[in-house]
C-alpha positions in Angstrom: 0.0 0.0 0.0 2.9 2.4 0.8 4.7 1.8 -2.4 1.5 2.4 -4.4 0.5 5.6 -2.3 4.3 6.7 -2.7 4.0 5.9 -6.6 0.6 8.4 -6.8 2.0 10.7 -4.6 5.7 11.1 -6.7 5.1 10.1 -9.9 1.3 11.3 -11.3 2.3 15.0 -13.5 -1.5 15.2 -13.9 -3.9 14.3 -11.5 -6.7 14.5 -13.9 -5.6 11.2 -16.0 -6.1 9.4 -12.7 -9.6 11.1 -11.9 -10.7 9.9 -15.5 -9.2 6.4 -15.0 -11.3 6.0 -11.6 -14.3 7.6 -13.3 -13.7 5.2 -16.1 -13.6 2.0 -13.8 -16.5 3.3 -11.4 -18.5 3.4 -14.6 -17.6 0.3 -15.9 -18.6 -1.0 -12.5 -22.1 0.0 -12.7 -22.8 -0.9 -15.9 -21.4 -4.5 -15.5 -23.4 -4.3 -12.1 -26.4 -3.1 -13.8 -26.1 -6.2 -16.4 -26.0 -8.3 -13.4 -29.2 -7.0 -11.8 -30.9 -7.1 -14.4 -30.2 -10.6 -15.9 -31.1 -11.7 -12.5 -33.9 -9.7 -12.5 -35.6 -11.4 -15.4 -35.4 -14.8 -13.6 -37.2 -12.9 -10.3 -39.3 -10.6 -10.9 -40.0 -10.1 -7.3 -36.5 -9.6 -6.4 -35.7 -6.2 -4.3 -32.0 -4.8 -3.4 -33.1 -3.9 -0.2 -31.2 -6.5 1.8 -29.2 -9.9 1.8 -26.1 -11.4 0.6 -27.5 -11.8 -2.9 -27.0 -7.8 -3.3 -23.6 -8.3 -2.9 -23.0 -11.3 -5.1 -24.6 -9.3 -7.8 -22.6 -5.8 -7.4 -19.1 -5.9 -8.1 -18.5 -4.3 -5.1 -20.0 -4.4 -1.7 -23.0 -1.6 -1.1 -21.5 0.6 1.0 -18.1 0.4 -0.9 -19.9 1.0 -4.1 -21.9 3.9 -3.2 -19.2 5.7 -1.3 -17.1 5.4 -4.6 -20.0 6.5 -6.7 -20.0 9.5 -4.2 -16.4 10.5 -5.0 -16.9 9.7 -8.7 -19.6 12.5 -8.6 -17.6 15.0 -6.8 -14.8 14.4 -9.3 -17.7 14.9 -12.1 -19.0 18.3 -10.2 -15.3 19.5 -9.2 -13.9 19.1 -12.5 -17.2 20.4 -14.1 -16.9 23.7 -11.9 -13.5 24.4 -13.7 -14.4 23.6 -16.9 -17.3 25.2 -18.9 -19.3 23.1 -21.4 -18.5 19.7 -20.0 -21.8 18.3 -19.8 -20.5 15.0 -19.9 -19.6 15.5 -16.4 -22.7 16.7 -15.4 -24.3 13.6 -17.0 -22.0 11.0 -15.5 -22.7 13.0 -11.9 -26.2 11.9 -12.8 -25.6 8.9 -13.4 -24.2 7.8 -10.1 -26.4 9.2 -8.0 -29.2 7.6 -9.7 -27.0 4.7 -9.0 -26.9 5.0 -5.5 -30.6 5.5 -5.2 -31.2 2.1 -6.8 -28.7 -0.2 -5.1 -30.3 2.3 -2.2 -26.6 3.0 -0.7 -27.9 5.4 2.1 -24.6 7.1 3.1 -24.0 7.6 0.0 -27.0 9.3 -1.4 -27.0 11.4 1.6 -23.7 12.6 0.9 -24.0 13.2 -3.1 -27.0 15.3 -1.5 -24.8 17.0 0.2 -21.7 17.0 -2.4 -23.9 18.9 -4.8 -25.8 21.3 -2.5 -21.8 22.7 -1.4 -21.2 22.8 -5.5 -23.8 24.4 -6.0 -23.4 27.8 -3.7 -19.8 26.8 -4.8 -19.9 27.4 -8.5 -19.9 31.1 -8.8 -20.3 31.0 -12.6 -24.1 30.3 -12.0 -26.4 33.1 -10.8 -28.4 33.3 -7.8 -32.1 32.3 -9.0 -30.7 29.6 -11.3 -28.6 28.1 -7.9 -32.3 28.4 -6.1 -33.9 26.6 -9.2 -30.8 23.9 -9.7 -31.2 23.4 -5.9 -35.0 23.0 -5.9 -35.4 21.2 -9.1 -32.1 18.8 -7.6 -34.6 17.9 -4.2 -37.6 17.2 -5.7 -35.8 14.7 -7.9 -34.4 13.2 -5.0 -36.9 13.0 -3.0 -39.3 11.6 -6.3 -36.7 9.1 -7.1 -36.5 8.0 -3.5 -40.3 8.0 -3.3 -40.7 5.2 -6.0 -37.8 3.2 -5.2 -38.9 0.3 -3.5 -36.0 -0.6 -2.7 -34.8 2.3 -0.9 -38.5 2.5 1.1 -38.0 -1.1 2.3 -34.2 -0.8 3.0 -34.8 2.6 5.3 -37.8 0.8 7.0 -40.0 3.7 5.8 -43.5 3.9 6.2 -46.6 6.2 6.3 -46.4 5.5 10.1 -43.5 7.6 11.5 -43.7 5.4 15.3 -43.9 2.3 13.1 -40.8 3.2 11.0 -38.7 4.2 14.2 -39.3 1.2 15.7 -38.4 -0.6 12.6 -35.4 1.1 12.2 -34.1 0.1 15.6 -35.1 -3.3 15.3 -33.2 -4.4 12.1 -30.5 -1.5 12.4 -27.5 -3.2 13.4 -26.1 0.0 14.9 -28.6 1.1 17.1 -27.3 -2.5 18.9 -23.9 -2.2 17.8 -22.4 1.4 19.5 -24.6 1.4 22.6 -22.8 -2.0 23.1 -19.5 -0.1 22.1 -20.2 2.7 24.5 -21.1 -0.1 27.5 -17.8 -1.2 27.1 -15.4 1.9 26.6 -17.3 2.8 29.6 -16.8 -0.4 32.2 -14.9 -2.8 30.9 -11.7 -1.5 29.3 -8.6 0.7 30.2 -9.1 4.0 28.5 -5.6 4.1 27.8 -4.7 1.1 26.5 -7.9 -0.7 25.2 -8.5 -4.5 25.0 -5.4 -4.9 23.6 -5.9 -6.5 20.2 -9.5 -7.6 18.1 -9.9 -10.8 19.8 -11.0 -9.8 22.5 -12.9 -6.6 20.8 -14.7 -9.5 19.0 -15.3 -11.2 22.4 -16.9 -8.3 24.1 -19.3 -7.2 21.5 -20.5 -11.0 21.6 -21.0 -11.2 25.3 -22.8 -7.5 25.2 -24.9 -8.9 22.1 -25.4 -12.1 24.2 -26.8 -9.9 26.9 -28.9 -7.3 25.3 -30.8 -8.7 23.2 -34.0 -10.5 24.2 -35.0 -11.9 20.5 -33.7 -15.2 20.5 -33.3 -15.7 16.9 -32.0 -11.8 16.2 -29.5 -12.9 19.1 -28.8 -15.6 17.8 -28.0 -13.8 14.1 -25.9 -11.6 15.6 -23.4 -14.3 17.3 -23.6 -15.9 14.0 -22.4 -12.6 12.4 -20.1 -11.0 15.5 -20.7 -7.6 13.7 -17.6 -5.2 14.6 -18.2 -1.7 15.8 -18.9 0.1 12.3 -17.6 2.9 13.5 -13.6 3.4 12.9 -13.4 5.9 15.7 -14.8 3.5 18.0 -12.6 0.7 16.5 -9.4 2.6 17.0 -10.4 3.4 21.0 -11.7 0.2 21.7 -8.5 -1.9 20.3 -5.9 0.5 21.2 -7.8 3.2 23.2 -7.4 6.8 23.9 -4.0 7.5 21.7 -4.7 5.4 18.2 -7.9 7.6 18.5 -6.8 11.0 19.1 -4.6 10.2 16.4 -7.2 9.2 13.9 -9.1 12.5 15.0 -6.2 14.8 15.1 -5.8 13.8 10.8 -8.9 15.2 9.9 -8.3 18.3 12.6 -5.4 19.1 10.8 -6.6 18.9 7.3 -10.0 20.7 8.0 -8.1 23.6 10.0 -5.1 23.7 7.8 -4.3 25.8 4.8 -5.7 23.4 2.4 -7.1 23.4 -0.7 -11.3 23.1 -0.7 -10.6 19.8 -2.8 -8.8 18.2 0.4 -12.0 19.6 3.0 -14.1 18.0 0.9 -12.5 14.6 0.5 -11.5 14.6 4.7 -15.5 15.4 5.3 -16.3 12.4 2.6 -14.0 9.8 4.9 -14.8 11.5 8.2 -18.9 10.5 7.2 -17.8 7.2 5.8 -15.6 6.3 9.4 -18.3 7.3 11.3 -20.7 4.3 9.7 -17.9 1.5 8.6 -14.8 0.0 9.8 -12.9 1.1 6.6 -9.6 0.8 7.2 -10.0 -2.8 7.9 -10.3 -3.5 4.1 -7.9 -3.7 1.6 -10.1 -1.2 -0.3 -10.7 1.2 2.0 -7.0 1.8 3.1 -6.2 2.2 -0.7 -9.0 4.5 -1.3 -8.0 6.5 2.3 -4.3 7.0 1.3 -4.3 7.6 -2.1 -7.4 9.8 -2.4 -6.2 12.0 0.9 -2.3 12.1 -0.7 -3.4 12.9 -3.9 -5.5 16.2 -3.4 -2.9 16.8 -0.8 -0.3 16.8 -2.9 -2.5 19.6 -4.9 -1.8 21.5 -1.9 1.8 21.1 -1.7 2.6 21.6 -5.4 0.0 25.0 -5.2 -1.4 25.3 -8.6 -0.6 22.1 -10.1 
C-alpha cells in the first residue's frame, strides 16, 4: 500500500488522468453491475435490493463500498465540471451515479451526493443566484421523487406512512442502534481508557458477550453471534483496540486537514472519509485503506505543489 500511495504521490504529472481512470472503472462498474441485476432480474421478478447477501453477489463491489465510490466519482464529475465550462458530460456522469446510489439504495451515499452537490452548488460562482435556487429545488424534488418510488430504498430505510412504526423498525433491524450502545457499555466499564483491549480478539469477544446480553429476541440474538458484527464505527474501533491515543490520532488527521491551509478539494474529500468512518470500519479493508491513502495524498499533494 505504501509503495503504491508513494508511486501516486511522486510520480502522477496530472492528476486529472487518474480522476478519468477511476471515473472510467466506477462506470464500468455500474454498468457490469447493472447487467447483473438485471439478468437476475428477469429470472425474479419479485427480487428487491433492499437487503441480503445476494445484493452483494450481484454488485461488483459491496454496497456501502460502491456507493461511497460512486460519491467520490460525482464530486470528481461536479469539481472538475466547476472548472471547466461546457462539460456536460460531467454533469451527465454526476447523474448517473447518483441515480445509481438511489437504486442499489446505498444510504450514506446518497446522503452525501446530496450533500456534495448542495456545497457545489453555492460553490460554483459562474451560476447566478435564482438559477442556484432553481438547480437546488429542481435537484430535491428529484431526490426526494426518485426516493419515493424506489422500493427498494422504502424497504431498505424501513419507511413507512407510520412515523412510530418506521422508528421502531429502524431500531429493530438497524444493526447499529445495537452495535455502538454495546460499544459505549464497554469503553465505559470494561476497558482501560488508555490502553484498550489490547488486540481484536478480545474486541470481538466483548461485543459477543454484550450482544449475548442485550438482546431479548432469540433468533436476532442468535444472528448476531452468527455474524459478531464489529463496531462500524472506525473511531470507536481505533479506541476500543488501542484506546485513547490510536484515536486521538485518527481524529487529530482530519483536525489538521480541515483547519489547515488546504485546498477546498482536500476539505471535501476529509468530510467524505470522516462520514464514511463514522458508519464503517474502513480501514479494515484492503479497499478502504487504498482509497484512504491515495485519495487524501493525492489532493494533498494539490496542496503542496499550489497550482498544479
Amino acid at each position: 500500500m505504501i509503495f503504491v500511495i508513494f508511486i501516486f504521490f511522486t510520480q502522477a504529472k496530472n492528476i486529472k488522468y487518474l480522476e478519468y481512470a477511476f471515473l472510467g472503472g466506477i462506470f464500468t462498474a455500474v454498468i457490469g453491475s447493472s447487467l447483473e441485476i438485471w439478468l437476475y432480474i428477469l429470472e425474479h421478478p419479485d427480487f428487491l435490493l433492499a437487503n441480503g447477501s445476494l445484493v452483494n453477489e450481484l454488485l461488483w463491489l459491496e454496497r456501502p463500498y460502491f456507493g461511497f465510490l460512486n460519491t467520490l466519482g460525482l464530486y470528481i464529475c461536479l469539481n472538475n465540471a466547476r472548472k471547466s465550462k461546457g462539460r456536460y458530460d460531467y454533469y451527465i456522469l454526476a447523474i448517473i451515479l447518483l441515480a445509481f446510489n438511489i437504486y442499489i439504495s446505498a444510504r450514506l451515499g446518497i446522503l452525501l451526493c446530496a450533500l456534495i452537490m448542495f456545497v457545489f452548488l453555492i460553490k460554483n460562482h459562474n451560476i447566478k443566484k435564482y438559477h442556484k435556487l432553481g438547480f437546488g429545488i429542481a435537484a430535491i424534488v428529484t431526490i426526494f421523487i426518485a426516493m419515493g418510488l424506489s422500493d427498494n430504498l422504502l424497504e431498505r430505510m424501513k419507511i413507512t406512512n407510520d412515523i412510530d412504526k418506521t422508528k421502531h423498525l429502524l431500531k429493530v433491524y438497524e444493526p447499529r442502534f445495537v452495535i455502538w450502545p454495546c460499544s459505549y457499555e464497554i469503553v465505559s466499564n470494561k476497558m482501560n481508557l488508555f490502553i484498550g483491549l489490547g488486540n481484536y480478539k478480545n474486541v470481538e469477544s466483548e461485543l459477543a458477550n454484550c450482544y449475548s446480553s442485550t438482546i431479548k429476541n432469540p433468533s436476532k440474538k442468535e444472528y448476531y453471534l452468527l455474524k459478531r458484527f464489529n463496531t462500524h464505527n472506525q473511531f470507536l474501533d481505533f479506541l476500543l483496540v488501542g484506546g485513547i491515543i490510536p484515536f486521538i490520532l485518527l481524529l487529530s488527521v482530519f483536525w489538521i486537514g480541515w483547519f489547515s491551509n488546504g485546498t477546498f478539494e482536500v476539505k471535501v474529500i476529509l468530510i467524505l472519509f470522516f462520514a464514511f468512518f463514522m458508519v464503517e470500519n474502513v480501514l479494515h479493508r484492503q479497499l478502504g485503506c487504498y482509497l484512504f491513502g491515495i485519495f487524501t495524498a493525492l489532493y494533498s499533494r494539490r496542496t503542496l505543489n499550489g497550482k498544479n
